[in-house]
KELO-607944 format. One record per residue (C-alpha): residue in three letters; x, y, z. Coordinates in steps of 0.5 Angstrom, whole numbers, plus 500, padded with zeros to 3 digits. Each point is the difference from the previous one (the first is absolute). Layout:
N
ALAXYZ;...
END
This chain:
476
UNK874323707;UNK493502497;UNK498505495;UNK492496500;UNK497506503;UNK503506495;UNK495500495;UNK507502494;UNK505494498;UNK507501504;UNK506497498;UNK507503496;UNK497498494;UNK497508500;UNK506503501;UNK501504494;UNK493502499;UNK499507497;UNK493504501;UNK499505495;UNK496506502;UNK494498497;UNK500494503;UNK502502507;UNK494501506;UNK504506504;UNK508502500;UNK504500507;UNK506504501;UNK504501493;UNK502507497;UNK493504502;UNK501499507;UNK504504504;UNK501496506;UNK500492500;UNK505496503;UNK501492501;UNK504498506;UNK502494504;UNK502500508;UNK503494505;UNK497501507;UNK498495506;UNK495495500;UNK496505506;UNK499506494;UNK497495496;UNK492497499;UNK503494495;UNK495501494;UNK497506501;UNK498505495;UNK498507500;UNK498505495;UNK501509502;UNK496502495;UNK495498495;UNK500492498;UNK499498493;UNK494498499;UNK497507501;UNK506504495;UNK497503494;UNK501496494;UNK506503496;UNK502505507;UNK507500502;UNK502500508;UNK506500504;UNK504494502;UNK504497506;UNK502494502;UNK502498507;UNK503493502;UNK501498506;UNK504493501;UNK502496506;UNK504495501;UNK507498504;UNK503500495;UNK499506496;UNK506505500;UNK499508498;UNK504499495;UNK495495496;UNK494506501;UNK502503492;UNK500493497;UNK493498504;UNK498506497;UNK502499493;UNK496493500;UNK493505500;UNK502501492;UNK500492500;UNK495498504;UNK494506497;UNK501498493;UNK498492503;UNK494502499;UNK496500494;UNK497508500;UNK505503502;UNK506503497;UNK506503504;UNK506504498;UNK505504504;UNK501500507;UNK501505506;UNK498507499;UNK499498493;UNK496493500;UNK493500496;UNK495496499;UNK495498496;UNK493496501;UNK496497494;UNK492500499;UNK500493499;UNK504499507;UNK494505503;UNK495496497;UNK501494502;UNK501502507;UNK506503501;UNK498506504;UNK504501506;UNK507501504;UNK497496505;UNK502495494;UNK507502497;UNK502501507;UNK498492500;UNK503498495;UNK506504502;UNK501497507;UNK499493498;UNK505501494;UNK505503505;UNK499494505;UNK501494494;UNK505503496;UNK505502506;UNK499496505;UNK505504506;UNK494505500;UNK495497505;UNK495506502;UNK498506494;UNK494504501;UNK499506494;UNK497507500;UNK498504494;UNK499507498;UNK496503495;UNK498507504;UNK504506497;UNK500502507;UNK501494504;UNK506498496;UNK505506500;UNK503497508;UNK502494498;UNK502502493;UNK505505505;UNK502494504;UNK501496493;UNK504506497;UNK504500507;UNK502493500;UNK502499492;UNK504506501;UNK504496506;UNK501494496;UNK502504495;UNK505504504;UNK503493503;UNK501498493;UNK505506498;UNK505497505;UNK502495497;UNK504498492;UNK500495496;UNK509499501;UNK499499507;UNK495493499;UNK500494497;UNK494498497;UNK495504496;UNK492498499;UNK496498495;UNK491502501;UNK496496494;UNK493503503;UNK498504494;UNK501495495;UNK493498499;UNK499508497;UNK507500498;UNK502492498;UNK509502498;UNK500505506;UNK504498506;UNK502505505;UNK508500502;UNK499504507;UNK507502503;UNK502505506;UNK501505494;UNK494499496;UNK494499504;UNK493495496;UNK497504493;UNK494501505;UNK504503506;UNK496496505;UNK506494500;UNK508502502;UNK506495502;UNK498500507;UNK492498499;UNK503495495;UNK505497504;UNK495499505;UNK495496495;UNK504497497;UNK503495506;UNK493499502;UNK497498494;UNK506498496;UNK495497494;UNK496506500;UNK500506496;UNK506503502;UNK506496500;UNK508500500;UNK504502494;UNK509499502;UNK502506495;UNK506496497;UNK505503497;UNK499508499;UNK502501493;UNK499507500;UNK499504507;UNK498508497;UNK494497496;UNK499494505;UNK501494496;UNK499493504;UNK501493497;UNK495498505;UNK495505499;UNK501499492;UNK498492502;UNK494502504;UNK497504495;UNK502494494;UNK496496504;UNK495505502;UNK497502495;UNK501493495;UNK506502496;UNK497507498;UNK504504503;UNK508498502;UNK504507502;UNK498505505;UNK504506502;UNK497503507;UNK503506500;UNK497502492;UNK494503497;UNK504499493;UNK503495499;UNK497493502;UNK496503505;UNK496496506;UNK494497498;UNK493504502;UNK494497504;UNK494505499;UNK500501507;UNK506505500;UNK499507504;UNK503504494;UNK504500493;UNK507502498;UNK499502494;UNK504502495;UNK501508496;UNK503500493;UNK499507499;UNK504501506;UNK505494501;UNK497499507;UNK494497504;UNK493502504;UNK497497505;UNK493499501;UNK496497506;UNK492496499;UNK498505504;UNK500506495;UNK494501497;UNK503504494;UNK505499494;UNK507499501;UNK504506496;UNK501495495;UNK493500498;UNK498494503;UNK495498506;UNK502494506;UNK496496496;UNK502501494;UNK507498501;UNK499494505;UNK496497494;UNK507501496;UNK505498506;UNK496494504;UNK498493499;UNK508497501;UNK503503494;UNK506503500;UNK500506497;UNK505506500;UNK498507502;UNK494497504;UNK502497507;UNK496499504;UNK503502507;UNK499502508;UNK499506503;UNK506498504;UNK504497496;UNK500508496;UNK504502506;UNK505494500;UNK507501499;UNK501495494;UNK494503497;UNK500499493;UNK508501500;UNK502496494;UNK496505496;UNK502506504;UNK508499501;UNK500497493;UNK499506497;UNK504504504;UNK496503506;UNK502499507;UNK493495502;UNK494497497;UNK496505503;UNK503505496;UNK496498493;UNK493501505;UNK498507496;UNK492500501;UNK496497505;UNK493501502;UNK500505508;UNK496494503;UNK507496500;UNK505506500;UNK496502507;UNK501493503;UNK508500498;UNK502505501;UNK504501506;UNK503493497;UNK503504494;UNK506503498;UNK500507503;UNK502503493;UNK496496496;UNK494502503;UNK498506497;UNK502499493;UNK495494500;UNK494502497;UNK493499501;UNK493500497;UNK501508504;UNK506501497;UNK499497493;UNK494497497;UNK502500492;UNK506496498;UNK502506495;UNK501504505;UNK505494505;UNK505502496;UNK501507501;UNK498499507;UNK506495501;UNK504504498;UNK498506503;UNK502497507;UNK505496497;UNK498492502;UNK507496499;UNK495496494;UNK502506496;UNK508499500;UNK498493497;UNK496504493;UNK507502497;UNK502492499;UNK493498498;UNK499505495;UNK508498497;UNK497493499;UNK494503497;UNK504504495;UNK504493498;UNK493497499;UNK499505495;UNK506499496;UNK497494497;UNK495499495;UNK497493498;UNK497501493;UNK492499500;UNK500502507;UNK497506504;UNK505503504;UNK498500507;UNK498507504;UNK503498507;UNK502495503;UNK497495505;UNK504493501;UNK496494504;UNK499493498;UNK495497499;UNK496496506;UNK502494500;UNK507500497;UNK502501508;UNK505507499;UNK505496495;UNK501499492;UNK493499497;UNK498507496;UNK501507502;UNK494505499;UNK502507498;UNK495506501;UNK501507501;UNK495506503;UNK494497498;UNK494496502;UNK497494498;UNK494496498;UNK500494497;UNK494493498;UNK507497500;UNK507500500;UNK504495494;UNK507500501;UNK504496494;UNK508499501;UNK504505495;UNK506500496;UNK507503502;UNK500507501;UNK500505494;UNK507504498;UNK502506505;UNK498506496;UNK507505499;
END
């Protein structure tokens, strides 16, 4: 295999790269488009001209520097070995195989993909689909050599692309259907995917029947099936062991993998936790679970809302805080499938007395709640408010208990542990104005420090954290 005529370095080495916006050419996909997509089909040698690259729509060189445009990315692949159900995981290697070349920053992937291509890339000649489709179709063929025919097709025209985005849509939607009939009692192995562990280096995904991939592309069936094709590759096979704690989903084999994974950093997971030893976040997550303290319970937000999340803070923001590999409590990066999964964050809901997981959930934006809806229970629904409903965290409260959301039986105990709290003193401190409990990241969710806050929003250069002594005398 040859890159000499691609005018860009090509190779692993770039993965990883990140293109600000002053440095970018033109931006494909991403947040700003409505519709972009990247999908990846198996049909037979007939439908396929080996090699061929089409664009619908305006090419590179002739986008305005700084413009943003639609994307989608439609792979066809041949071969007589390819199954159906190794289409997902073909298309996951779109991230991977966009981001070997030295210009190019890719994130995201089915309906979210997003691109990014640098000046410098252009200026050096970069300058046509004709060539990623190249670099693609040769990537696919070398990388994984069962693919024997692929021809690939962009779409960069807003009115040439809503047919095969709606088939795209259509074809995701079946995938994630087939997944939704299997769980994880009735297997016995799970799957690991280290794809994004150029952008996120101690991230590993635990992909199961009941929690699909962060990034949605990837469930237990696409990575069964990729897994015994290229049992080196990126996604493999994790034996659970023994289950050490079946509500939060704790798994020696599972705390092994991501040991070794992510080089010592992280050694304990819960699957089933947004609070406690919480799964690990790539950056390519569909959306974030993140925690409410004012209301003991949890929002969703998905990359494809624009505006800022009731707790104040846009998408990116709080992607920021929750990506890279870390392992942080009350940011969890999700799914949208894994949202309507029984075992939904269970530990966390069951833990403090509601029926499932799914009962902390009290605010998500109407872009995800419209897409679940149907999969929710019938008389949670309507009491999960949405940016229509609520847009001011001072008002969720009252709002919650209007419409009597089973979160609210969980105030009377965590307003007890507070008053506790209160009834000591330690001399020389402020006392606290509320109560917030985490741990600090790294820590893992056990012993180190605990960080107490109440109703009040931080800003800070830095943050000192010095061990104390014991506590003060109880006040009478």
């Amino acid at each position: 295999m040859s890159f000499e005529d691609i005018p860009v370095p090509i190779g692993p080495v770039y993965e990883g790269e990140r293109i600000r916006a002053k440095q970018m050419y033109v931006e494909l996909g991403g947040p700003k488009m409505e519709k972009h997509f990247e999908l990846c089909k198996v049909v037979s040698k007939k439908e396929i001209t080996d090699g061929q690259v089409t664009i619908h729509g305006i090419d590179l060189k002739d986008m305005e520097e700084g413009s943003t445009h639609p994307i989608g990315i439609f792979v066809e692949v041949a071969g007589p070995e390819l199954e159906v159900d190794l289409e997902a995981v073909f298309e996951r290697r779109v991230h991977e195989f966009c981001n070997f070349v030295n210009g190019i920053m890719h994130l995201n992937q089915r309906y979210t993909n997003w691109l990014r291509i640098s000046k410098t890339a252009v200026e050096k000649g970069f300058n046509s689909f004709q060539l990623l489709g190249a670099v693609l179709i040769r990537l696919y063929k070398a990388e994984l050599p069962i693919i024997e025919q692929a021809q690939v097709t962009f779409f960069t025209n807003e009115k040439e692309i809503e047919k095969p985005y709606a088939m795209a849509m259509e074809i995701y939607d079946k995938r994630d259907e087939r997944a939704r009939t299997i769980h994880d009692e009735d297997v016995d192995m799970f799957y690991g995917c280290v794809l994004c562990q150029s952008f996120a280096p101690t991230h590993a995904c635990c992909i199961t029947p009941d929690r699909t991939s962060l990034c949605g592309s990837i469930n237990w069936f696409d990575a069964r099936a990729a897994a015994k094709v290229d049992p080196k590759g990126p996604l493999f096979e994790i034996p659970p062991g023994e289950c050490l704690n079946e509500l939060a989903g704790e798994y020696t084999g599972v705390n092994e993998m991501i040991k070794k994974r992510s080089l010592g950093e992280i050694d304990r997971i819960y699957l089933f936790s947004g609070m406690e030893f919480p799964h690990t976040s790539c950056g390519c997550f569909e959306a974030i679970d993140f925690y409410i303290p004012e209301v003991n319970g949890h929002g969703i937000v998905d990359r494809n809302y624009g505006d800022v999340a009731i707790n104040g803070l846009p998408f990116s923001a709080m992607a920021n805080q929750t990506g890279g590999g870390k392992q942080m409590p009350g940011f969890n990066g999700i799914s949208i499938q894994y949202i309507i999964s029984p075992k939904y964050q269970q530990y966390d809901g069951k833990s403090q007395g509601l029926n499932e997981g799914i009962e902390t959930v009290v605010w998500m934006n109407k872009g995800v709640k419209d897409r679940i809806g149907e999969f929710l229970p019938k008389d949670l629904l309507s009491k999960i408010a949405t940016e229509e409903e609520v847009t001011d965290i001072n008002a969720l409260k009252q709002w919650l208990q209007d419409v009597n959301h089973p979160i609210v039986e969980t105030w009377a105990e965590a307003l007890a542990e507070e008053e506790e709290e209160e009834e000591w003193e330690a001399e020389g401190a402020m006392v606290p104005m509320g109560t917030v409990g985490m741990t600090i990241p790294g820590v893992g969710g056990s012993g180190g420090f605990s960080i107490i806050l109440k109703n009040c929003k931080v800003h800070a250069e830095a943050i000192i954290i010095k061990k104390i002594g014991p506590k003060g005398k109880k006040k009478k």
